[in-house]
Residue, then its C-alpha position, 0 to 999 in steps of 0.5 A: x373602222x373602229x378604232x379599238x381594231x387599229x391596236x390589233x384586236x381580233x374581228x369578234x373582240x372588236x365586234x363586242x367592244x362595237x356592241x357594247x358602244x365603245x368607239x374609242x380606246x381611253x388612254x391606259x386602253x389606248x397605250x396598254x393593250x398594243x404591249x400586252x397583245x403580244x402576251x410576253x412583256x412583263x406590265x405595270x399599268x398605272x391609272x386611276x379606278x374608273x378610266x377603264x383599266x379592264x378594258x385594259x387587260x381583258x381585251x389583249x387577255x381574251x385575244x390571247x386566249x385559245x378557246x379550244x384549250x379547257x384548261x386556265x390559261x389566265x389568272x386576274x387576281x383582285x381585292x374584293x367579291x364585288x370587283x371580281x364580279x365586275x371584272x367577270x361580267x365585263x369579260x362575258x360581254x368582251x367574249x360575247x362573240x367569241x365561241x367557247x371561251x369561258x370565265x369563272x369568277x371565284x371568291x369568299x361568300x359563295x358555295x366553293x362547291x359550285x365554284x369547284x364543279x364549273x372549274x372542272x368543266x374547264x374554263x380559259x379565265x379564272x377571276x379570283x380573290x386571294x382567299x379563295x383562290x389559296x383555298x383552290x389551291x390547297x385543295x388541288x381544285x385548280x391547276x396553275x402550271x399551265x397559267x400563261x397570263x396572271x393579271x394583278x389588278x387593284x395590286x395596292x388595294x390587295x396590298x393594304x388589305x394584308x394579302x402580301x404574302x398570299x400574291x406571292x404564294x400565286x406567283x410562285x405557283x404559276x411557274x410557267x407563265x409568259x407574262x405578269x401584268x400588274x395594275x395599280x392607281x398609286x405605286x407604292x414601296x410594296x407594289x414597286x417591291x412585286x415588280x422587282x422579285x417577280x417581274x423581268x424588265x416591265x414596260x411601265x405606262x403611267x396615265x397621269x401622274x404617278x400617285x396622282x389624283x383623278x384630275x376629275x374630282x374637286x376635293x373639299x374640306x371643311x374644319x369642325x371641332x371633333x363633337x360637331x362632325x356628325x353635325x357636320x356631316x348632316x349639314x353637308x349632306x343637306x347643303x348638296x341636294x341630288x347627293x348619290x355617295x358614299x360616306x367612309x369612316x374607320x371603324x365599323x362602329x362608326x359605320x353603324x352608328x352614324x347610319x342610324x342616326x342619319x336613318x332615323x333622320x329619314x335619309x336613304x342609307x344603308x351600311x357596309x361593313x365586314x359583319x354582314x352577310x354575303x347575301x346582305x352586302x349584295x342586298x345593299x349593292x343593289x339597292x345602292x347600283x339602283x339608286x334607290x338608296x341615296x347614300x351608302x356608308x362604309x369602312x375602306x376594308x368593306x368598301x374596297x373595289x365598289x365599282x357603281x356608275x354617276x356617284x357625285x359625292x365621296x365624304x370623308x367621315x375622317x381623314x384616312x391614316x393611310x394617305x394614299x387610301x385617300x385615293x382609293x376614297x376619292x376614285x369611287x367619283x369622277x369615274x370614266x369622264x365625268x366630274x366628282x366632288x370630294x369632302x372632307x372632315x377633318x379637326x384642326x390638328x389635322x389640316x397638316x394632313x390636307x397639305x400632304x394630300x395636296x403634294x400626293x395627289x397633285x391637285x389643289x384643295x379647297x377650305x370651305x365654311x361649313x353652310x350655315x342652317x340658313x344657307x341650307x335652306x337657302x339650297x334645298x329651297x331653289x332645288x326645290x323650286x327648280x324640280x318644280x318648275x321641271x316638273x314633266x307633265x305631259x304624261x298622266x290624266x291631270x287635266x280630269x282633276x284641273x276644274x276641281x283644282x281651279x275651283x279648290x283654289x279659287x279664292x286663293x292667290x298664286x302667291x299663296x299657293x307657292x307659300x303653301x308649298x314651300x311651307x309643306x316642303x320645307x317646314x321641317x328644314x326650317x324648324x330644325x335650323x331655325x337656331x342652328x350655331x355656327x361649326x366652323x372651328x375657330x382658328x388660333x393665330x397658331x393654328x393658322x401659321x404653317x405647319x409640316x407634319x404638325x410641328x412649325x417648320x423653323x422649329x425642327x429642334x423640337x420636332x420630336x418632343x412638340x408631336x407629343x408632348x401635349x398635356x398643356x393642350x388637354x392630351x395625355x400620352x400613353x405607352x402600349x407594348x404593341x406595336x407592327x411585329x404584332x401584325x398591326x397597321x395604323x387602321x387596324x390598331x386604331x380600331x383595335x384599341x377603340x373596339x377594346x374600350x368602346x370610345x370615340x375616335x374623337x378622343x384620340x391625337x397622334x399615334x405613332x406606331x413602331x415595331x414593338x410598341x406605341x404611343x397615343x395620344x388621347x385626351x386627359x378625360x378618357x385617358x384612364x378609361x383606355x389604360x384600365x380597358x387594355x392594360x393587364x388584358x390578354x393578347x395573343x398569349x402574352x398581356x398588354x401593358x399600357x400606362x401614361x407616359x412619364x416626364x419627357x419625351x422618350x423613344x418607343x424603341x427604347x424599351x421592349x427589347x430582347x426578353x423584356x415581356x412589353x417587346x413580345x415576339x419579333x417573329x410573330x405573325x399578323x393576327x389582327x389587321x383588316x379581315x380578310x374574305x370569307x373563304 
């Protein structure tokens, strides 16, 4: 007997499932779906991407269902285009058997009409992004009140991505639903916030530990000044022959300027980021899915809910502000069972970062050298040499040629032979790390003491004036009256700021958000660059004001206080902030 059927499943569900070669439950399938199959108990799921949380949900969801009834009966609500089509797919193979049941995925991109005309026809299961979703809504397109089942899926991503208050405006409006079930890989005050207002006495499974890391992944990191991280990059992705990744950076610009460069280099790799197109960002997921891209390089907003099998390297461009998107980063690899790997790049002021990963994740992270140019060669060298040697040639006419090969080589010795292919394979590694430096960042003796948060932990008396006052280490402090009131978040200021003065992330130290204003770091040659490109600027019908921070350390909430103009509107609403779906 299948095991799947043992946890109560109906005939044709199992029958699928046995199809698609699925003998045995994972364990968030193996402890959720006997709650969920009995359709009235609130569930909060929590798991990592890729130990089969659909599975999860969609075969209790399905075996709740009535085909008979044309009309939504289950709403699953998700972050992005992509994981909606995931998810829509893995139910039409989980109902493959099941006779009258129908799922429609809706979603930014698309035609809204079409999206509109399969509703009407009627259909069981709708899968939806936030966007299109309220989109529907408004235009009377879909009809909630009869949802029984409304399943959150990937509810911290949702929250990231800023769809707060639209998940509550669905929760609202699904008046008469029997249950909510919520899954998520990390808990965090907002997800946990959901569960309290929405939810009755949930039965909560956690697969691991809470806010943990995929046991599966191996996570890395390697320090290197800021001017040497694409070298970095570079070197890594040379070092780790075979790589099938994905790179994440900040910014968009990021993005794309390390993409072309890594292009112009001859690497298989392409972009994904919020300015493309529908259609290019599904021309780039299939070139990614069907390997023929090695490398895929995107933004955490872009890449959010990218699902794509046998991915053996996430990089780390940067460190994410946002450590829990670390997680989200890391659990692109080491999905389903198999092994990842992990690699950071980060700058020595950040290493206080990797110690506040390792308490979130629970798993340990390894300091590695940066490979030296010899070391490189050294790798792609033997992979080389064992591809070779695997090499299949039982197929093909190669035995025709043979003679002439013999006869072409005759007076050429085997050791010759292998120099001639090795200097044809490996001529330009050799040339462009013939003099490679060393980038390993060379650590100070306070560089290696242990730090908490940046600031040495039997120093707690000076803890707030060490973390910016840093003009003796080359950092100037700036005072900007934006701050969280203004609907910003530490990512989207970050590349709100750079977008305004076209620098480098590299420049930037600590920032450090609050409710109405801001203090950044950034170092003393580009200080004036930054103040002259936003101060006196228009921003949201009020003009920003960023100038250098005087003498000591003063508290961001001291000023902008009541009709002071640097404090703006307490009560504005977000206008900037990660982009959300085409509608």
């Amino acid at each position: 007997m299948n095991a799947f059927e043992a946890l109560g499943l109906n005939e044709n569900i199992v029958k699928a499932v046995t199809d698609l070669g699925f003998t045995a439950p994972t364990p968030i399938q193996e402890q959720a779906i006997p709650v969920l199959i009995s359709g009235t108990q609130d569930f909060v799921g929590l798991a990592q991407t890729g130990t089969g949380k659909t599975a999860a949900f969609g075969l209790p969801l399905l075996h709740l269902i009535d085909p008979a009834e044309k009309y939504p009966q289950a709403l699953i609500v998700c972050p992005t285009r992509e994981l909606c089509l995931q998810i829509t797919n893995d139910l039409t193979d989980f109902r493959k058997h099941t006779k009258g049941m129908a799922v429609e995925a809706v979603y930014g991109g698309a035609s809204i009409v079409m999206q509109i005309r399969n509703l009407k026809k009627g259909v069981q299961v709708v899968v939806a992004t936030p966007g299109r979703l309220i989109d529907l809504i408004e235009r009377k397109a879909i009809d909630l009140q009869k949802v029984k089942y409304v399943v959150l899926d990937e509810a911290d991503e949702m929250l990231n991505m800023g769809f707060r208050e639209d998940i509550d405006f669905v929760l609202k409006n699904t008046v008469n639903r029997e249950s909510i079930w919520l899954f998520s890989a990390t808990m965090p005050a907002e997800v946990r916030a959901i569960s309290k207002n929405f939810m009755t006495s949930p039965k909560e499974i956690t697969v691991g530990k809470k806010n943990s890391g995929n046991v599966n992944i191996d996570h890395q990191f390697f320090v290197a000044p800021a001017h040497s991280r694409y070298e970095t990059l570079k070197r890594l992705i040379d070092f780790n022959p075979g790589m099938y990744g994905i790179i994440f950076t900040r910014t968009k610009a990021d993005a794309q300027d390390v993409c072309e460069r890594l292009a112009k280099s001859g690497y298989e790799i392409e972009a994904l980021h919020g300015d493309l197109s529908q259609q290019q960002r599904d021309r780039v997921m299939a070139r990614f899915r069907t390997k023929a891209l090695q490398l895929l390089i995107a933004t955490d907003v872009a890449a959010r809910g990218i699902d794509v099998d046998g991915i053996t390297h996430v990089i780390n461009y940067e460190l994410p502000d946002d450590m829990e998107v670390y997680t989200h980063r890391s659990g692109r690899t080491g999905r389903a069972g198999k092994t990842g790997i992990c690699l950071s790049i980060c700058h020595s002021r950040e290493t206080f970062k990797i110690r506040s990963l390792e308490k979130m994740t629970n798993a340990q992270f390894h300091k590695l050298d940066i490979p030296s140019g010899k070391d490189v060669c050294r790798k792609q060298f033997f992979h080389f040499m064992d591809k070779l040697i695997q090499t299949d040639i039982s197929h093909g006419d190669y035995e025709t040629y043979l003679p002439d090969l013999m006869e072409k080589f005759a007076d050429v010795s085997k050791e010759e032979v292998l120099q001639r292919v090795a200097a044809l394979e490996f001529d330009h590694f050799l040339k462009y790390y013939e003099n490679a430096e060393d980038l390993n960042a060379k650590d100070s003796g306070r560089n290696r003491e242990r730090f908490d948060g940046g600031i040495r932990k039997d120093d707690s008396s000076r803890k707030e004036r060490s973390s910016f006052n840093r003009r003796d280490n080359g950092y100037t402090r700036l005072f900007v009256n934006l701050g969280t009131k203004d609907g910003f978040y530490k990512a989207s200021f970050l590349q709100f700021i750079l977008d305004e003065s076209n620098l480098k992330k590299e420049v930037l130290g600590k920032i450090d958000m609050r409710d109405m204003n801001t203090w950044v770091e950034i170092d003393n040659a580009n200080a004036s660059t930054m103040i002259k490109s936003l101060d006196g600027k228009r921003y949201n019908n009020r003009t920003i004001r960023m100038n250098e921070a005087d003498g000591g350390f003063k508290r961001p909430t001291d000023e902008g206080r009541g009709n002071n103009p640097v404090g703006g509107n307490r009560d504005r609403k977000r206008t900037y902030g990660p982009p959300r779906e085409r509608r």
